[in-house]
N, C-alpha and C positions, 0 to 999 in steps of 0.2 A: 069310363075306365081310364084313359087317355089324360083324362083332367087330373084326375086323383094320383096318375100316376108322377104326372107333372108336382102336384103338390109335395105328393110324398119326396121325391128326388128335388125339392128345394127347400124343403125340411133336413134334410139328413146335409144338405151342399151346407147351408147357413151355419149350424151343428159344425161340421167340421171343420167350416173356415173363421167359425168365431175362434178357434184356439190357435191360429196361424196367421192372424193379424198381428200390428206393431204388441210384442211383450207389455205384462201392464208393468207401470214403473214402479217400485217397489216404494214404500212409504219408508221415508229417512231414519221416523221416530225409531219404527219396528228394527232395520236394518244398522244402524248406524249409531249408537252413542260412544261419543269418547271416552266418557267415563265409567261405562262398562265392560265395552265390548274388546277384546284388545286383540281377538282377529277380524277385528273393522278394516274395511278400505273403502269404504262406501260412501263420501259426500250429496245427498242430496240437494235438489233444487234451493233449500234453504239453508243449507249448513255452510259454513264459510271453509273454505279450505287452504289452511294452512300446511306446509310442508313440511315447518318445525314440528307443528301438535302431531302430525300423523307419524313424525318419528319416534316420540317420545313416546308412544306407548310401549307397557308392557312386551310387547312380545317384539316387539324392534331393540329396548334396551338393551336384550342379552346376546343382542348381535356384535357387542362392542363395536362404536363407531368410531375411537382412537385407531387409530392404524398407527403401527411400529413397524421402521423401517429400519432393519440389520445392515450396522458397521461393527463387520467382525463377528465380536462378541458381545457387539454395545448393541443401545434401540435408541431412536431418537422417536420421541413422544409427540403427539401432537402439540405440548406446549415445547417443544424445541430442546427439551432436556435431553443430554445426555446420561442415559442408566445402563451399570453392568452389573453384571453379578456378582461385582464384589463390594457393591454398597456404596456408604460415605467415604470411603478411600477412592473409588472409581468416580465419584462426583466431583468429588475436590479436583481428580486431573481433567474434567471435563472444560474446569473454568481457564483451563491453557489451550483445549481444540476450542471452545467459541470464543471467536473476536467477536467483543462487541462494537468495535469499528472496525468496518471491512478493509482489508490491505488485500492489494492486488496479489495474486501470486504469480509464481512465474508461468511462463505457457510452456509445456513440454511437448516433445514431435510424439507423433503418433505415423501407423503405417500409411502411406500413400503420398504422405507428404512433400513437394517439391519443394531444392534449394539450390539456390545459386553458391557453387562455393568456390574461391577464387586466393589463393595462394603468391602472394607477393613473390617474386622471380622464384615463382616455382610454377610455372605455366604448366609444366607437364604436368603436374598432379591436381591441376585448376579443371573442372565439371559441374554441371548441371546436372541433378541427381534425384532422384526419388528414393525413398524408404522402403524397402520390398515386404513382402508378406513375413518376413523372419526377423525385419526390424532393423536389416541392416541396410549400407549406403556402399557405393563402389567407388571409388577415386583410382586415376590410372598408377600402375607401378606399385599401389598402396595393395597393406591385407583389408580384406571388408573391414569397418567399424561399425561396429552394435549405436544406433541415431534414437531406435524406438525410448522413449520415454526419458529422454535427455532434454536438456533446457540447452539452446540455440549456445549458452556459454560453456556449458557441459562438453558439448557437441564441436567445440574450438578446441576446448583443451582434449578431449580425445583425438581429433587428428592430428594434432600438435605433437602430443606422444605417441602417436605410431610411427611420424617423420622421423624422430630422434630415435625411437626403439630400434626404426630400419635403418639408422644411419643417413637417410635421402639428405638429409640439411643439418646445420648447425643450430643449436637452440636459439642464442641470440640474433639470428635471422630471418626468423620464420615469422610470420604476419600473416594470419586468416579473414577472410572477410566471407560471411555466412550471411545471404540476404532470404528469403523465403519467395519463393513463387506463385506457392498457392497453397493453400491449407486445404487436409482431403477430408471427404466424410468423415464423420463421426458415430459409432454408438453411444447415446446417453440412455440411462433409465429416470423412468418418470416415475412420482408413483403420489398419493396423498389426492388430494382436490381437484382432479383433472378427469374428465370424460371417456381418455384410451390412456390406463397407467400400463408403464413397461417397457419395452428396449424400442428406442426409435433413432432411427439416423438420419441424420440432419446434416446440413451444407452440403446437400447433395445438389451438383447443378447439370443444368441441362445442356447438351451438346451446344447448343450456340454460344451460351456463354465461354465454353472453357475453348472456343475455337481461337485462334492467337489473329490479334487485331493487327499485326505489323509494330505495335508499338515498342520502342526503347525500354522496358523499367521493368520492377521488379517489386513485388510485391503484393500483398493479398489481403485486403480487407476484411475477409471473414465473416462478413455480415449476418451469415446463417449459422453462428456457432455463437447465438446469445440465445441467454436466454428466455428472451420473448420466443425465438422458432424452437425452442426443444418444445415450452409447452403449445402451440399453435400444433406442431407434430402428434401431443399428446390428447390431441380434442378440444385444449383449449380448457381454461380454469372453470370449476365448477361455481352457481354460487354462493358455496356455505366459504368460500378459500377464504385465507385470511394471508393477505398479499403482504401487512408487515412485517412476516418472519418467513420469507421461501428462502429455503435453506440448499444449499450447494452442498455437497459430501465430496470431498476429494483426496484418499490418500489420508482417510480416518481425520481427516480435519474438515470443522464445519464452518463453513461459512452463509453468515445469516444478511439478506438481502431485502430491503424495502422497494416492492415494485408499486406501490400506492399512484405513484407520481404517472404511471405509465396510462393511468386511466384520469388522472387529474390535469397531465400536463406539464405538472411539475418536474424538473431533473432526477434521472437515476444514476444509481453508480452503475459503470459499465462493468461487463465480467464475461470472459471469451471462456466458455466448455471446452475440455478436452475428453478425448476418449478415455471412457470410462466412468467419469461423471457422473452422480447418482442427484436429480432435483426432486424436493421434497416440497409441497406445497399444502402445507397444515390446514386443516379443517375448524372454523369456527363456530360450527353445528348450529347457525344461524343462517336460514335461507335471505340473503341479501338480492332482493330484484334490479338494484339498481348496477349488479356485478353482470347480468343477463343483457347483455348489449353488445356489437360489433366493437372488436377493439385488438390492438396486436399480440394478446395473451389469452385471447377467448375465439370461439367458433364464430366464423365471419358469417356463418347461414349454415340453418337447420333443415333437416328433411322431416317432414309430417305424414303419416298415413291415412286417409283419408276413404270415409262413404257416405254415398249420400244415395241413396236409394229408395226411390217408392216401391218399387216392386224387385224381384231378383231380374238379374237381366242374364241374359243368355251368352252374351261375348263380352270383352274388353272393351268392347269398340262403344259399346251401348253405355255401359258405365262406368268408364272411367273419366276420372278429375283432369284436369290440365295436366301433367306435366310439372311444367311451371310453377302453377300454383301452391304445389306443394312443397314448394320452396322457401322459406322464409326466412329474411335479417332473424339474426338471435335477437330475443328480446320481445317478437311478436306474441300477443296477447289470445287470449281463447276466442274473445267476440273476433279478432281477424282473419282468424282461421277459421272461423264460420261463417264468415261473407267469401273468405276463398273457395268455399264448399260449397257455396251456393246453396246454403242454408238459412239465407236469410234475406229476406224480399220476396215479390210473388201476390199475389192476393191474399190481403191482411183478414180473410173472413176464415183462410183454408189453410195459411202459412202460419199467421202469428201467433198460434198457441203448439208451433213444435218444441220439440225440445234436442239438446245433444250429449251424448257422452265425451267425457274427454278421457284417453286411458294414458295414465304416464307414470314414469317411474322414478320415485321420490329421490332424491342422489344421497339423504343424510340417511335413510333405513335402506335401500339397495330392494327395496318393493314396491310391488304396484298399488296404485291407487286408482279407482276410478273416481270420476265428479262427476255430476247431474247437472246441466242447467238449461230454464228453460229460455228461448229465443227473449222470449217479451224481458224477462230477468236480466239476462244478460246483461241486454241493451241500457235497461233503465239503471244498472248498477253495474256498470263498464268502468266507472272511474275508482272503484273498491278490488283494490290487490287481492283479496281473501276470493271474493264474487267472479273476478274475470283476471285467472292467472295467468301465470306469463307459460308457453309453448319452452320445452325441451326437448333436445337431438331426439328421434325416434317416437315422440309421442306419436298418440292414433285419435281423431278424431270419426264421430259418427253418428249421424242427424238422424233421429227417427222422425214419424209425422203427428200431426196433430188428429185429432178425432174426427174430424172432419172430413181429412184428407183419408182416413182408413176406411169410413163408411163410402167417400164416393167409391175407393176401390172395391170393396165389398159391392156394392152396387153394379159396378163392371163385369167383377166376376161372375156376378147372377145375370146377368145379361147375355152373357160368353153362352150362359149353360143354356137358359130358356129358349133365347131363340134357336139355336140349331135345336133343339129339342121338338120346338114346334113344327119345324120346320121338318122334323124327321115324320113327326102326326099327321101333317098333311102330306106329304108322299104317301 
């Protein structure tokens, strides 16, 4: 009785653990065609996967992938046009907002802003000044003057008439000298081809910097009001962007900028943000891998989610990945994120027919895909962009086992069960 009961209870254990082993993998044919299916996301082991074709289907197309971004009453279009609602009349003035050779503009103050301002024998009304929260500036003796969104020349000839409006000087005496101290954050908005669009502020520095060195001088480099940091701020470019038209919006005027050179080496034109600055960086609905690399307009390193599990574990401590690991230069590829996972090595009889998910989320449709491939594939078709693509911010990586490696487990479990079992027979 004892035996049969033994059998019966590893009849019914095998039953119920054959359906809580590794999922079977679904066959790509059934799951997967592109040119049917068009609530597909499903790449199998064999399907190559592109990030263009997965966006071009049907049911991503009616997502419109142009983004229009509002000046005013205008849009600027992914091809960089100017459209209003009043048609060929509103385009015709469009061809006087795009320069198509970039001309500097002026920089205008913004709030926070420090300046030296200094008054040729008028020492009494000579100050070192900030911009307050309401945009104006204090000099001694003087009424406030309105500084916010005035140009440094602007900003001369206003104090200049307030001296003559109060009487303080004679006009032909007065001489201003207005040097800058340091330029203060900024809000810019991002929006187009970048990984976080939206209001980011930039030139922000950290207490050591803005501590005062003892030094004599005057003046502020601005280093963090270009814009390479608004988009570094904004995630960093995506790779469908198309770098030779990021477009600057300032004050319903567009300014069109070639940043090509900044990934080639080649010289760019320099261009300082001010607040309020709207950067536009157009989409060319072409996934380019070779934009997916560490560089000063894109994310310097990606975070990956990461499992690699034979069996569930019980804490953190048992299964989790490095750290570390799941750290990666932008640019790193699926086979390296599965040697980070320690998915790959091991004994080639039990290891080398696993397989992994990769789940990640296309940037030209704004949905998820997943991909199928298996270890041995990978490897042998590691040098094929379609077979082993390149890792993006937030992907999840996740290594199931091979047949092998689920019967030894199956094997364990039964083990687990029969001998205490026996072992309860002979008590």
């Amino acid at each position: 009785m004892t035996n049969l009961s033994h059998v019966t209870l590893i009849g019914l254990f095998c039953v119920s653990v054959s359906a809580c082993v590794t999922p079977n993998r679904p066959a790509s044919q059934d799951i997967c065609q592109l040119t049917t299916s068009s609530e597909c996301h499903y790449f199998g082991q064999h399907t190559p996967y592109d990030r263009q074709i997965s966006a071009q289907r049907p049911n991503n197309l009616k997502l419109g992938l142009i983004e229009n971004v509002p000046i005013n009453n205008s849009y600027i279009n992914a091809n960089s046009h100017l459209l209003t609602k009043e048609g060929v009349k509103a385009q015709h003035l469009a061809l006087g907002l795009i320069d198509s050779q970039w001309q500097k503009a002026q920089l205008k103050l913004s709030v926070g802003d420090k300046l030296d301002i200094n008054i040729l024998n008028g020492e009494d009304f000579s100050k070192a000044v900030e911009i307050d929260a309401d945009g104006n500036i204090y000099l001694p003796f003087i009424q406030s003057v309105s500084a916010k969104n005035l140009t440094l020349i602007q900003l001369n000839d206003a104090i200049r008439h307030q001296l003559i409006v109060e009487k303080l000087m004679q006009p032909a005496a007065i001489r201003i000298s207005i040097v800058p101290i340091s330029w203060a954050p900024i809000n810019i908005t991002t929006s187009g081809a970048v990984y976080e669009p939206g209001q980011h502020m930039i030139n922000k520095k950290q207490p050591i910097e803005t501590k005062d060195d003892g030094s004599d001088f005057s003046g502020d480099q601005a280093t963090e009001r270009s814009i390479d940091a608004a988009l570094r701020s904004s995630g960093g470019i995506r790779p469908d962007a198309d770098l030779t038209a990021v477009n600057v919006i300032r004050d319903n005027r567009i300014y069109r900028i070639d940043l090509t050179g900044v990934l080639t080496g080649e010289s760019i034109q320099e261009f300082t943000l001010m607040a309020g600055d709207k950067v536009y960086v157009p989409s060319t609905n072409q996934f380019n891998d070779e934009l997916a690399r560490p560089s000063p307009i894109t994310t310097p390193g990606i975070r990956v989610f990461m499992s690699n599990l034979t069996q569930p574990a019980s804490s953190n401590s048992q299964s989790a990945v490095d750290r570390e690991a799941t750290r990666f230069p932008y640019g790193t590829r699926l086979l390296h994120g599965a040697i980070a996972a320690n998915c790959v090595g091991g004994a080639q009889s039990t290891n080398a027919s696993r397989y992994i998910l990769l789940v990640t989320k296309n940037p030209l449709s704004n949905q998820m895909d997943v991909v199928e491939r298996s270890i041995d594939g990978l490897i042998q078709q590691s040098w094929k962009n379609n077979m082993n693509p390149v890792l993006l911010p937030g992907d999840g990586i996740a290594c199931y086992d091979s047949r092998m490696t689920n019967f030894r487990e199956l094997a364990r479990s039964l083990t687990d069960v029969i001998i205490p079992s026996s072992l309860i027979g002979w008590l």
